[in-house]
C-alpha positions in Angstrom: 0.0 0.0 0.0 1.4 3.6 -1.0 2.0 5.5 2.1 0.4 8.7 1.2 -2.8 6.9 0.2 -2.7 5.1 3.6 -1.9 8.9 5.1 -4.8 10.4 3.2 -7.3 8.1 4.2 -5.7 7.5 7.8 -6.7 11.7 8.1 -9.5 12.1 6.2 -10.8 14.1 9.3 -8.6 16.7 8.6 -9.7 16.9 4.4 -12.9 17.8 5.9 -12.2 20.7 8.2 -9.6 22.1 5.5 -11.9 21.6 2.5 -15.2 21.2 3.2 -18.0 23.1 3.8 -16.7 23.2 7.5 -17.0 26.0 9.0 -14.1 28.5 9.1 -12.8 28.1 12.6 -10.2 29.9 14.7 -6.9 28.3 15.3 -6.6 26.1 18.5 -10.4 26.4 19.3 -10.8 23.2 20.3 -7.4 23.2 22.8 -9.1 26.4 24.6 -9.8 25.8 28.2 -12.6 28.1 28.2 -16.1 26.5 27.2 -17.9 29.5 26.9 -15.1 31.1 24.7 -15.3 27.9 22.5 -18.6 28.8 21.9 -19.0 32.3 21.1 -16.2 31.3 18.7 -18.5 28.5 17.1 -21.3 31.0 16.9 -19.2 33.4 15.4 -17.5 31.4 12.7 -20.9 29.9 12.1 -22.9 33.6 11.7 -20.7 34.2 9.8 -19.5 31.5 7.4 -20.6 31.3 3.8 -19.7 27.7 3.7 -22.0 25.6 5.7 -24.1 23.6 5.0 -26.6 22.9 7.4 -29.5 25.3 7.6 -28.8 27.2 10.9 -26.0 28.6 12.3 -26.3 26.8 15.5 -26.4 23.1 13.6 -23.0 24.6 11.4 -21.5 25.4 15.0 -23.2 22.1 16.7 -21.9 20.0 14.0 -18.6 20.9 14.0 -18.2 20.8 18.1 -20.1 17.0 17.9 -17.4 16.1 14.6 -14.0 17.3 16.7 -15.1 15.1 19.9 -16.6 12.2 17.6 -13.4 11.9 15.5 -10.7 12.5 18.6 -12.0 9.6 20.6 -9.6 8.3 23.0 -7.0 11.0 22.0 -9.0 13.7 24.4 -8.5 14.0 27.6 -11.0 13.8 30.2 -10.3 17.5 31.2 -10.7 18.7 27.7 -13.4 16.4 27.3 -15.7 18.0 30.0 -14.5 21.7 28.6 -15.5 20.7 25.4 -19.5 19.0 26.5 -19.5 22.0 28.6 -18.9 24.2 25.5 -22.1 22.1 23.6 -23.9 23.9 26.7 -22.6 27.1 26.2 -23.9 26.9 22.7 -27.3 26.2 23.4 -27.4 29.2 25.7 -26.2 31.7 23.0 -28.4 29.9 20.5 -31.4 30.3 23.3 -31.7 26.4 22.7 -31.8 25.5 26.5 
């Protein structure tokens, strides 16, 4: 097997947050230790984004939270784990989804 086929498909995550109609996201945002930070960047980048696909800003910024945790798995840590369900919280709140 050719490595950079078996790299491509081993990080086909990454294709879809570079190339996608993902949402435009601030560097690091998903390292912040801030969950309400997290979100108003989320809102932001989902207000404003002229990419995404989903039909309201709060699925675009929902979606993409739910996609990072989904595809790190094990990889996150239980501290940045809790930042980052706390953070799906902070979401609905700004979103008045609560």
């Amino acid at each position: 097997m050719n490595s950079k086929k078996h790299s491509k498909k081993e990080y086909w995550s990454a294709d879809v947050t570079e190339e996608s109609d993902a949402l435009d996201l601030e560097e690091g945002v998903f390292t912040w230790k801030s969950p309400k930070k997290i979100a108003l960047s989320l809102k932001h980048s989902a207000d404003e984004s002229s990419r995404k696909k989903a039909p309201s800003s709060y699925q675009s910024a929902m979606s993409m939270l739910n996609f990072y945790i989904n595809r790190a798995g094990k990889n996150l840590s239980p501290g940045q784990r809790k930042i980052l369900e706390s953070a799906k919280e902070e979401l609905r709140k700004l979103f008045k989804r609560v």
